[in-house]
N, C-alpha and C positions, 0 to 999 in steps of 0.2 A: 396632690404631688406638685412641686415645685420646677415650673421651668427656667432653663439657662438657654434655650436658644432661643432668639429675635425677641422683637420688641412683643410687649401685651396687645391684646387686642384693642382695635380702636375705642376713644372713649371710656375706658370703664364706668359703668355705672350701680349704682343701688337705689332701692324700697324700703324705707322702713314704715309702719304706721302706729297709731296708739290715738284710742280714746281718750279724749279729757275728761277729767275728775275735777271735784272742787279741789281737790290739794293744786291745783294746775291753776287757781284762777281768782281775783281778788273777792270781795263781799259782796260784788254787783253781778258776779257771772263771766266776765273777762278774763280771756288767760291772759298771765302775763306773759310779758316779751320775754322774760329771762326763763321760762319755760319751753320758748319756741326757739330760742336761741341756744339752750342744751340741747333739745331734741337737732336744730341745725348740725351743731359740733361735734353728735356723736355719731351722724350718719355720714361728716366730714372726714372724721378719725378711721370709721371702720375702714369706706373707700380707699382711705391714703396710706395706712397701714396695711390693707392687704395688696395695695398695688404696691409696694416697694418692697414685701414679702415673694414678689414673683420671682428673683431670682436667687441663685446658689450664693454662700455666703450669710454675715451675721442675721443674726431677727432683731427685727426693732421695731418702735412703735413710735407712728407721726405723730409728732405734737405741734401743737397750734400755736403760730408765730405773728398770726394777723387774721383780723378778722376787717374787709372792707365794709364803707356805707350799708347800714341795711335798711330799707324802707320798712314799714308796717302798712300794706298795701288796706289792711281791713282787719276788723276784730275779731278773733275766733271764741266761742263760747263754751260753756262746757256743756258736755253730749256730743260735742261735733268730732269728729274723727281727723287729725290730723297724717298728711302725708307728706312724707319725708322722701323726694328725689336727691339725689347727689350724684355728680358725673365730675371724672377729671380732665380739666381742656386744656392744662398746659403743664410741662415740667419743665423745670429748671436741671443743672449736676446736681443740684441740693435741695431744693424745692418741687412742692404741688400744689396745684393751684384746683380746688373746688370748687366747683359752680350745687349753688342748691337752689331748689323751688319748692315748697311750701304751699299745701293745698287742705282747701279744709273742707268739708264734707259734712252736709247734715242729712244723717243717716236715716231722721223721719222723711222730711221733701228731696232724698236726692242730689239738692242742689250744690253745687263745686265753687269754690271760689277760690284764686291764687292768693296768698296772705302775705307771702313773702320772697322775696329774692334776696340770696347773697353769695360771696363770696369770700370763701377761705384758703391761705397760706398754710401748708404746714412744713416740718423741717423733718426728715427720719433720724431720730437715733438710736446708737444699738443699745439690744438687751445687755449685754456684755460691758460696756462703758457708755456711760449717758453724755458723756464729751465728745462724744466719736459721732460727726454725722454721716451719717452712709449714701452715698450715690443712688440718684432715682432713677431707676428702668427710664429708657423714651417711652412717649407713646405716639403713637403715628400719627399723623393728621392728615384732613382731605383735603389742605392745602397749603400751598406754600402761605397762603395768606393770612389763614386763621393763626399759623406757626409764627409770622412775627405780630399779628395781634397779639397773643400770649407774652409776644417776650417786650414789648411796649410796657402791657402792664407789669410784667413780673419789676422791668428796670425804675419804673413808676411808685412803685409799693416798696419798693428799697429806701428809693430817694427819701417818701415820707417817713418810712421808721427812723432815718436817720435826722430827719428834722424833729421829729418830737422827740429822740433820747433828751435834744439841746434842752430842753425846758421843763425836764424831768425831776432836776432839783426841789420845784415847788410844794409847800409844805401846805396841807389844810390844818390848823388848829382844830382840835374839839371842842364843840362848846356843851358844854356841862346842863343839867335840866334847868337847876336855878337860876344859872347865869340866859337859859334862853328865857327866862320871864320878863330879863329886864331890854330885851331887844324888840325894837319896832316891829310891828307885822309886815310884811313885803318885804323885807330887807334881806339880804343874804346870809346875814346872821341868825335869822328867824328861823328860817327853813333847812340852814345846814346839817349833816346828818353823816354818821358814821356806824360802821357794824362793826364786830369785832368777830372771829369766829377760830373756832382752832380745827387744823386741818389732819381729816383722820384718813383709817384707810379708805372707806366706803367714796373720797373723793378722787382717790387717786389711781393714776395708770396702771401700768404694769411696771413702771420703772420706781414708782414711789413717789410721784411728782403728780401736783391736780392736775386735774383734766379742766381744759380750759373753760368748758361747757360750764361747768361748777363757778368756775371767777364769774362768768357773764349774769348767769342766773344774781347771784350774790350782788353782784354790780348792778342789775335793774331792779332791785329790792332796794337798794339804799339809792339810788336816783326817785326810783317810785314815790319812797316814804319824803324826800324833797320836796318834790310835787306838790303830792297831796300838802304837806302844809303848808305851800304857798298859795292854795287854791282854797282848798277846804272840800273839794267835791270828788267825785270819781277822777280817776289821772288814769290814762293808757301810753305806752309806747308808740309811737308815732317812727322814729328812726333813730339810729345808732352810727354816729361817725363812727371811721374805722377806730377798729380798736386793737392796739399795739401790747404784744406780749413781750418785754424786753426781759424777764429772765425766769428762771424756772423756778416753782413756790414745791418746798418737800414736803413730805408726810411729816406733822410734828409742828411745823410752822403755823403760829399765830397771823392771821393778818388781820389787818384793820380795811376795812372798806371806807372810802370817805366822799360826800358828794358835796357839792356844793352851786348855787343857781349863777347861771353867768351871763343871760340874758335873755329879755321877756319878747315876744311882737304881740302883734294882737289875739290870737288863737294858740300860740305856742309858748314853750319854755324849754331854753337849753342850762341842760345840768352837765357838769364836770366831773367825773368819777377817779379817783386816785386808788391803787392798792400796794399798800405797802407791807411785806413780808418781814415777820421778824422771827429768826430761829433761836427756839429755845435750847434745844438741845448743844445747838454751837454757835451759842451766844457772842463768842469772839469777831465774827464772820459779819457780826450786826444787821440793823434793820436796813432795806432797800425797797427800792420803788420796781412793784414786778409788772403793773398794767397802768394803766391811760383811756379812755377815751368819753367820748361827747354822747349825753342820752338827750332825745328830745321827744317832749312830753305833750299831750294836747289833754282842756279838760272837758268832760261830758256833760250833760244834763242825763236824766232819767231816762230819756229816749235815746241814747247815745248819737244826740248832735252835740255836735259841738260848742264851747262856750267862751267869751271870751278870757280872758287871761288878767290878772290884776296886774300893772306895770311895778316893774321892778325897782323897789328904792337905794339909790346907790350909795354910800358911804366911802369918800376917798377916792386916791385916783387909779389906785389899784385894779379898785371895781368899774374905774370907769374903762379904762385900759379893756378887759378881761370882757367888759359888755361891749364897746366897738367891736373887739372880735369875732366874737359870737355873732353879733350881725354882719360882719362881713360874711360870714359861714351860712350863715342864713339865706342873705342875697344871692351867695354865690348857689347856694343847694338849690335855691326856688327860680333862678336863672336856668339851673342845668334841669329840675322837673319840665318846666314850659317849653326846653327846645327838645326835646325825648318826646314828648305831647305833640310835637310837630309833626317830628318826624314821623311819627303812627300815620300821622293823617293820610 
């Protein structure tokens, strides 16, 4: 039953769990990231849709408008049981903001390990018109303090969507099988990679539109397959700049996934993921750019240490542009792990 008086209760939270299968996980035994990141978004969705179904008035369903930094704290395998927490720690008029932890379990020894932290935005809109966003319930907090922590980040995570629209114009070319025989190994042309995929029901909401969990998965598939051919070895998910959902992909729609490598250090590699929507059905409306964001990749040996990375060969100044940046992101990301590391102490 549906209440209309006072705010929800504090916090809301959910459980979800599910053993891994090999469909969950590459050739070596690894799940992939883009398996742990659906399983993320769909324990994000349920939370945020049914916390803004709490009061009287339209029904609608949250969808995912941001997804922040996500680390890969450690590798889950398959047979291990993952767990899915999600709690909501701040709302916006318009917005929810999810916190998830990600815990893995092997179910022969017992033993637990956190795998992942992240955080998700999402936006309600109604069943009734998918342009209408609907107003989010409060929810209480146990302090005046955590309350403007939330609204820091909420103002924070604005600011960046609105900086990445600005550079949303970029285009990856495809590059064709034959044409990658004649490109250098290491090079950005080598390892470029694109999926193509048509979007059916089994993708989508309730409204007709993918569920974001579905681009992310799709998007560490064609980052993944990057990877690997710039390595040649086992590749895993290491971390996920935010990643920015700038407009809604419908049932019906073609998109194309496109990755491309933007710079190497010595244990790592950041890849660029683009998803561009094209609707066939109302082809007038043409193709657009519906996600964005940064995968970074580390490569294994047999033991799953780590190994080093082949340095990236750059082409142009394009590339060279596009690799400063990347290491700025780099520096900046391994600057903010080591003061977090402090602070534990």
């Amino acid at each position: 039953m549906m209440s209309a008086a006072g705010p929800p209760p504090i916090s809301p939270s959910i459980q979800i769990c599910r053993i891994m299968g090999p469909d969950d996980a590459n050739i070596v035994g690894n799940v992939h990231g883009g398996t742990i990141l659906k399983m993320i978004e769909e324990a994000g969705c349920i939370i945020g849709t049914r916390h803004c179904n709490t009061q009287t008035g339209d029904r609608c369903v949250a969808a995912l408008a941001r997804v922040e930094r996500t680390d890969f704290l450690y590798p889950m395998f398959i047979g291990e049981v993952a767990h899915v927490s999600a709690e909501i720690t701040y709302t916006s008029k318009h917005s929810v903001e999810v916190q998830v932890n990600v815990l893995s379990e092997n179910i022969l020894t017992g033993a637990k390990k956190v795998t992942n932290k992240a955080t998700l935005w999402y936006v309600p809109l109604s069943l009734r018109n998918v342009d209408k966003i609907i107003e989010v319930p409060p929810i209480e907090y146990t302090s005046t303090e955590l309350e403007e922590m939330g609204k820091k980040r909420y103002e924070a995570q604005k600011l960046e969507r609105m900086e990445t629209k600005e550079r949303n114009g970029e285009v990856i070319t495809p590059v064709s099988l034959p044409e990658r025989h004649t490109k250098e190994p290491y090079t950005v042309g080598f390892s470029q990679s694109s999926l193509i995929h048509l979007i059916g029901p089994s993708d989508c909401t309730l409204h007709g539109f993918v569920h974001g969990g579905v681009t992310m998965k799709l998007m560490d598939e064609v980052a993944g397959i990057v990877a690997a051919r710039h390595c040649k070895t086992n590749i895993v998910t290491a971390s996920v700049d935010a990643i920015n959902f700038h407009r809604k992909i419908k049932k019906g729609c073609v998109i194309t996934i496109s990755g491309r490598m933007t710079f190497t250090s010595n244990k790592s590699m950041e890849i660029e993921v683009f998803v561009d929507a094209d609707p066939l059905v109302e082809a007038e409306k043409g193709k657009y750019r519906a996600v964005t964001a940064f995968f970074t990749y580390i490569s294994l040996d047999k033991e799953n240490k780590p190994l080093p990375v082949p340095p990236l060969k750059l082409e142009g100044e394009d590339e060279q542009k596009r690799f400063e940046e990347g290491k700025a992101r780099y520096l900046q990301n391994k600057a903010k792990r080591l003061a977090d590391k402090e602070q534990k102490q």
